[in-house]
One Martini backbone bead per residue (centre of mass of N, CA, C, O) as a GRO file, in nm:
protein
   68
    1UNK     BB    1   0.401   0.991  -0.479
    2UNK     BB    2   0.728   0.866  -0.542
    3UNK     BB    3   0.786   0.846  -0.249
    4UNK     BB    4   0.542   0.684  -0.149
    5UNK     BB    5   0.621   0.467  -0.311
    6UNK     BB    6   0.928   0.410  -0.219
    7UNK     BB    7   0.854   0.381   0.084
    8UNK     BB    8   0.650   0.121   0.029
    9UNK     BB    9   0.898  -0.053  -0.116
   10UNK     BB   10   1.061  -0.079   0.145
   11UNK     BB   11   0.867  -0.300   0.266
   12UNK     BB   12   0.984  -0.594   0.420
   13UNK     BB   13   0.813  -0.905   0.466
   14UNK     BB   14   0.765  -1.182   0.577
   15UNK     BB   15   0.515  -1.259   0.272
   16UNK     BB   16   0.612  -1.029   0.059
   17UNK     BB   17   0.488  -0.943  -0.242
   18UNK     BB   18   0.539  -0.716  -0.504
   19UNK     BB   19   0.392  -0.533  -0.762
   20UNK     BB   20   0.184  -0.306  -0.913
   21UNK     BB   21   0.147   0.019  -0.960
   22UNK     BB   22  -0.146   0.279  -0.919
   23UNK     BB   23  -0.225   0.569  -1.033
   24UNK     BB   24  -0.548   0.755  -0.927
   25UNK     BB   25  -0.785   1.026  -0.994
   26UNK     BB   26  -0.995   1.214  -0.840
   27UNK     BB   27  -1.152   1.405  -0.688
   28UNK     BB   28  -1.009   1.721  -0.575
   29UNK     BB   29  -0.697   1.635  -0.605
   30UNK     BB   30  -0.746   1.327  -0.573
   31UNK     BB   31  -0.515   1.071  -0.490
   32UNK     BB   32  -0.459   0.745  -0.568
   33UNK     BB   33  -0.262   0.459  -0.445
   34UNK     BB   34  -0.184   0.129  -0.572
   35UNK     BB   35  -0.163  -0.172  -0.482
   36UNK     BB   36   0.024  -0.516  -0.540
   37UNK     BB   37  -0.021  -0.796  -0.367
   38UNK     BB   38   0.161  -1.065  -0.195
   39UNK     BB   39   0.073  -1.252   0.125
   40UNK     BB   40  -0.016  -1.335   0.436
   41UNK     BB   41  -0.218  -1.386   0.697
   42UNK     BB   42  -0.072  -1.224   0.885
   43UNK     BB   43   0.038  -0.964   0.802
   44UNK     BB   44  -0.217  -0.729   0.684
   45UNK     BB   45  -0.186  -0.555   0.940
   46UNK     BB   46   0.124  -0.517   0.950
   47UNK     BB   47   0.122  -0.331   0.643
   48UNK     BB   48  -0.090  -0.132   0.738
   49UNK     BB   49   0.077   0.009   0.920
   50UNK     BB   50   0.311   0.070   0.803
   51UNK     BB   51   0.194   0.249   0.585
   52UNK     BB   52   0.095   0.474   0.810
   53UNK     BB   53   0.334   0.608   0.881
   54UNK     BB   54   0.326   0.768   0.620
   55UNK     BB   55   0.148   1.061   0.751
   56UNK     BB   56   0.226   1.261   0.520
   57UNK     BB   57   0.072   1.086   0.258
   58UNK     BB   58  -0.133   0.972   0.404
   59UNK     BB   59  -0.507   0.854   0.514
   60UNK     BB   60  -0.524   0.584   0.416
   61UNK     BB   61  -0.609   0.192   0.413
   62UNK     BB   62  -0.718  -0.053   0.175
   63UNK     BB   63  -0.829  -0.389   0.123
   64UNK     BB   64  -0.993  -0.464  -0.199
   65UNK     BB   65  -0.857  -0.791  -0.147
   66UNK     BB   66  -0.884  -1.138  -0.147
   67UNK     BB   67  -0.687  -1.424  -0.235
   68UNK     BB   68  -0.668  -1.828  -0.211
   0.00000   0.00000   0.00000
């Protein structure tokens, strides 16, 4: 997971500001790697691709908020 933090957090793009992230424990060895971040209203499509490149990783990416 330490290196999926660190593969996320070299993502830049125009309009994204990282926050602080959270390991959290689910059920059956399942981990959840939480992100905060601030984007722009057009970059969220560009930024959930970008995270799932890393297939080794990754199984999914959801976006828990938006706040305008």
């Amino acid at each position: 997971m330490k290196v999926l933090k660190k593969c996320v957090h070299c993502i830049q793009l125009d309009g994204l500001v990282w926050g602080a992230s959270e390991l959290k424990s689910l059920a059956s060895g399942i981990n959840k790697l939480s992100f905060l971040s601030t984007v722009v209203d057009k970059i969220s499509v560009d930024l959930t691709e970008k995270i799932q490149e890393f297939q080794d990783y990754v199984q999914s990416v959801d976006i828990a908020a938006f706040n305008k």
